[in-house]
N, C-alpha and C positions, 0 to 999 in steps of 0.2 A: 389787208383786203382792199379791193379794188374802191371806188370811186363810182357814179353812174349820175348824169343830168337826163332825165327821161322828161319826154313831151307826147301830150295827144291834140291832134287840132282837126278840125272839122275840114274840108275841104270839096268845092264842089269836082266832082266826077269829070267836066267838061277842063278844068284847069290841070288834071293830073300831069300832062306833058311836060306843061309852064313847070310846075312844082319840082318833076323829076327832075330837069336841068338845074334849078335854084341847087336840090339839093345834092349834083353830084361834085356842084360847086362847094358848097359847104364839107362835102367831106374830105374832098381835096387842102381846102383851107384848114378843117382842123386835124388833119393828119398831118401835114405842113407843122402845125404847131403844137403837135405833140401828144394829140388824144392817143390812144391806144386802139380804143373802135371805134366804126362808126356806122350805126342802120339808120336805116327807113325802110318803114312796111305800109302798105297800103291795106285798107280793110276787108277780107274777102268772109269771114263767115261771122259776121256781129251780132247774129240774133241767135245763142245759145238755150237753150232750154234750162230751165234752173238757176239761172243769174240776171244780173241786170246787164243787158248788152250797152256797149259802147255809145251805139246811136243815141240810148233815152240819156245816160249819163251826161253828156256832150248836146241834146237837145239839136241832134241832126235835123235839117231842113230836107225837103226835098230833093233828091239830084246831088247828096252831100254824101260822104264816106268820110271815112276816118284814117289821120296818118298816127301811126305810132313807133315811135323814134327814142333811141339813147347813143349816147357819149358815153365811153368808158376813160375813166384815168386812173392813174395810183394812186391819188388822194383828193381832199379835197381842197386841198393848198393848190397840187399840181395841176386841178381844175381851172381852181380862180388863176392861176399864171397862163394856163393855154386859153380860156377866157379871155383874159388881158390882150392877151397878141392877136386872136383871130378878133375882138371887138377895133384893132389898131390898123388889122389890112385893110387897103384899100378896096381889096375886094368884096368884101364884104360891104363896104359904104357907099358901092354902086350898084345897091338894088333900091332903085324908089319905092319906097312902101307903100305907095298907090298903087303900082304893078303889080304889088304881089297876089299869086295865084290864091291864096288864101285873108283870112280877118284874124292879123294877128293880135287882137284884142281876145281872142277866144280861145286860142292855146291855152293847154294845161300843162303847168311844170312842174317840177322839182328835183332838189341834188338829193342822192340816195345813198348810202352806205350799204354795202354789199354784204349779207349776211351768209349766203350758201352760193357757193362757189364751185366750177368744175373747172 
């Protein structure tokens, strides 16, 4: 079974552009080095009836939505190696983290193991 690093991050609505380019860089970068997939969704319906939406979970600000994003690999070895490489491109090392469209103190992560599969 597959592999999967999943993220949710706050983001405000005015920076979505900035973000899109960051991240069509990023998928380039790690299909380059070997992920299998690679999204990014932006939030369009977060206030569901019956659950806890996105927004409270995440303690959206005003003007804020949600990105939710995964990495697919074949494992989690094959992660920490495409990990390795795309933390070693240089590309990746020319985004000042003051620029960033978002507050990456506030992402949510973690590596997942794939249970059900299609």
């Amino acid at each position: 079974m597959s592999y999967v690093d999943g993220f949710l991050l706050p983001i405000p609505k005015r920076k979505i552009p900035a973000y899109v380019k960051m991240a069509r860089l990023g998928r380039r970068v790690w299909k380059e080095h070997g992920a299998l997939d690679y999204n990014e969704c932006i939030g369009d319906d977060l206030a569901p009836k019956g659950a806890v939406p996105f927004g409270r979970g995440l303690r959206l600000k005003p003007g804020e939505t949600v990105v939710f994003a995964w990495i697919v690999y074949r494992s989690r070895a094959h992660r920490d190696r495409v990990n390795a490489r795309v933390m070693k491109d240089p590309r990746m090392n020319s985004v000042d983290p003051k620029s960033m469209p978002f507050d990456p103190r506030r992402i949510v992560f973690g590596g997942f193991k794939t249970l059900v599969s299609f």
